[in-house]
Rosetta silent file (secondary structure, phi, psi, omega in degrees, C-alpha in Angstrom):
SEQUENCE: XXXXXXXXXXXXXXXXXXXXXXXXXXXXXXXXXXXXXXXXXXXXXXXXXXXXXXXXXXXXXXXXXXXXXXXXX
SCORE:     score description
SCORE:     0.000 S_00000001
   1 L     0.000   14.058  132.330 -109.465  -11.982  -34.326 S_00000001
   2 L    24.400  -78.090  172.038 -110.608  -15.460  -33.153 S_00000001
   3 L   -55.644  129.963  162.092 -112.567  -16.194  -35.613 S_00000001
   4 L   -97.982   31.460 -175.027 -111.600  -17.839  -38.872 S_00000001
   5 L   -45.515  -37.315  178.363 -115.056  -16.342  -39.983 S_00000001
   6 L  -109.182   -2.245 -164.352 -112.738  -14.669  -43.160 S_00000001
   7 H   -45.484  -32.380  144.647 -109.958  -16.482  -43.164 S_00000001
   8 H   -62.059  -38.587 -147.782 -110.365  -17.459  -46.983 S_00000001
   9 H   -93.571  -31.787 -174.192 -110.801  -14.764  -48.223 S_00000001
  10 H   -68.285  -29.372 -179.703 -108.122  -13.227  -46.343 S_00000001
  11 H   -51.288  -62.817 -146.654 -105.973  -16.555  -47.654 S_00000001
  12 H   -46.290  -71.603 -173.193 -107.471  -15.735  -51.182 S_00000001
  13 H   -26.798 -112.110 -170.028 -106.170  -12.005  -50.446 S_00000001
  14 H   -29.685  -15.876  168.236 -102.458  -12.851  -49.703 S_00000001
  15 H   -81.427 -109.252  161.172 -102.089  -15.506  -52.734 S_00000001
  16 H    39.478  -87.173 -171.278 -103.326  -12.693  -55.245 S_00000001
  17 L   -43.314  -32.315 -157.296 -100.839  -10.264  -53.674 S_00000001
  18 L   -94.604  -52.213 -177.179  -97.353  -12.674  -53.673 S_00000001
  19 L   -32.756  -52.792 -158.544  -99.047  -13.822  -57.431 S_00000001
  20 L   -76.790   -8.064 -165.722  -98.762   -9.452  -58.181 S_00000001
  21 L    95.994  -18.858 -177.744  -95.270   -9.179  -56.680 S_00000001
  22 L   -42.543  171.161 -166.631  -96.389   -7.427  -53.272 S_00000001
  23 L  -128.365  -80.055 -161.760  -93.746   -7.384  -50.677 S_00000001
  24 L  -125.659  154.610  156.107  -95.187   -5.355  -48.125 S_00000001
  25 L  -130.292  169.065  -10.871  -98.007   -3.341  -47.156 S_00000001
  26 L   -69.876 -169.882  177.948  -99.152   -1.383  -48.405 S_00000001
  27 L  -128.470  127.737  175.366  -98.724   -1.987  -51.719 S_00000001
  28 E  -131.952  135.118 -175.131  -99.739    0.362  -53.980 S_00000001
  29 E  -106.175  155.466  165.575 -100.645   -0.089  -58.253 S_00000001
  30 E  -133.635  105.720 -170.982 -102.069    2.538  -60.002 S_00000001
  31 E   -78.964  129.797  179.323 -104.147    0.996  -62.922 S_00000001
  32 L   -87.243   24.305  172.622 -103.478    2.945  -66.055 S_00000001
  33 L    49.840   27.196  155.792 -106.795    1.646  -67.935 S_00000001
  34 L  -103.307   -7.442 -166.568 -104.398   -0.463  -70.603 S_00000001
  35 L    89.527    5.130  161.649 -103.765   -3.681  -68.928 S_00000001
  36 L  -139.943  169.196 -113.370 -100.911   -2.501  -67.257 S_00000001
  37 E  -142.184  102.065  171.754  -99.947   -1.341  -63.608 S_00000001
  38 E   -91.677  113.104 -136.542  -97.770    1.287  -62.575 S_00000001
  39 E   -96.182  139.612  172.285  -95.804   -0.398  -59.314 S_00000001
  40 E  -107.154   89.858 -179.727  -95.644    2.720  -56.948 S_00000001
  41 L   -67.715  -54.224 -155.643  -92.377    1.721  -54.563 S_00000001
  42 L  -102.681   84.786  145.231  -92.326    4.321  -51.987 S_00000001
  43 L   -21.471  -55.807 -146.766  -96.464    5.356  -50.822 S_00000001
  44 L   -73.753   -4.648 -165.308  -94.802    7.504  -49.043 S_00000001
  45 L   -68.949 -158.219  167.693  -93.756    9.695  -52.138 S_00000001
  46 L   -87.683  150.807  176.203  -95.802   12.475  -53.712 S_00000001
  47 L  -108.162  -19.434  175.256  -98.179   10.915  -55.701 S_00000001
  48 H   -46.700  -61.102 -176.627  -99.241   14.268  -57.780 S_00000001
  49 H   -66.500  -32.071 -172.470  -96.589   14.023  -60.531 S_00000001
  50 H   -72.968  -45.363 -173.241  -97.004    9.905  -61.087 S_00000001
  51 H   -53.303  -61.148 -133.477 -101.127   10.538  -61.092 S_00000001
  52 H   -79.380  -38.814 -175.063 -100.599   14.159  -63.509 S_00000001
  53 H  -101.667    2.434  171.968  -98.607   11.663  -66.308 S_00000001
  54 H   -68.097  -54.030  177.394 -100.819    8.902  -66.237 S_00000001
  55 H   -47.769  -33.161 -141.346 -103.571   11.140  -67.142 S_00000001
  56 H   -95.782  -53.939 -163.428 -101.625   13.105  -69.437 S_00000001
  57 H   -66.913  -10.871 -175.139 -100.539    9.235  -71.410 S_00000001
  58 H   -89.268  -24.093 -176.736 -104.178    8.287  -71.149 S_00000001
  59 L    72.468   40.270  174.935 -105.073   11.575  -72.616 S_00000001
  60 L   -90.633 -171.083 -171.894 -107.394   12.914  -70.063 S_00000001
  61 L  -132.859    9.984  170.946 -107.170   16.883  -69.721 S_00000001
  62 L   -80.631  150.898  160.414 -108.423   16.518  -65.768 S_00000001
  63 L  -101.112 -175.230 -163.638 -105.903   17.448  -63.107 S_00000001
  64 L   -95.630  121.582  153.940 -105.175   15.567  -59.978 S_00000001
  65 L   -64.305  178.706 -177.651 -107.439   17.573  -56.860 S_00000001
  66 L  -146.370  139.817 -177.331 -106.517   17.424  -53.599 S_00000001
  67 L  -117.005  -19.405 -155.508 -108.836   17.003  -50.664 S_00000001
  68 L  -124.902  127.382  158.360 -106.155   17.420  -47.802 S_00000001
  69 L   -83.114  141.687  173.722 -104.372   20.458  -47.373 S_00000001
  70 L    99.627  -34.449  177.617 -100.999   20.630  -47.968 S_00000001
  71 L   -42.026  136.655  172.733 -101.175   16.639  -49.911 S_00000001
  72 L   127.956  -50.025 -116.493  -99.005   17.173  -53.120 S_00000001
  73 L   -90.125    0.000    0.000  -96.694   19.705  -51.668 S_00000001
């Protein structure tokens, strides 16, 4: 990493995020497709139940899949 071949963008990057509130990474949002952002503190949680009511308040009828056995659990 040498280079400053990206280094805007990466600048760009890292304003954006402190603008959004990040902390740390990751950071993870989950855009509910309303203009607003559901702040996810712990990544590390299950993620099934926060994805399963977004859907449900958005009023899709899909459930959340899994690709990884055992994710969810």
């Amino acid at each position: 990493m040498r280079s400053d071949r990206h280094a805007e963008v990466v600048s760009a990057n890292q304003l954006l995020g402190l603008q959004l509130g990040a902390q740390s990474t990751p950071t993870v949002l989950l855009d509910t497709g309303d203009g607003r952002a559901t702040w996810i503190d712990n990544w590390t949680t299950n993620l099934r139940p926060i994805l399963e009511e977004a859907l449900a308040a958005a009023g899709e009828g899909a459930a959340v899949e899994s690709s990884e056995e055992g994710a969810g659990e």
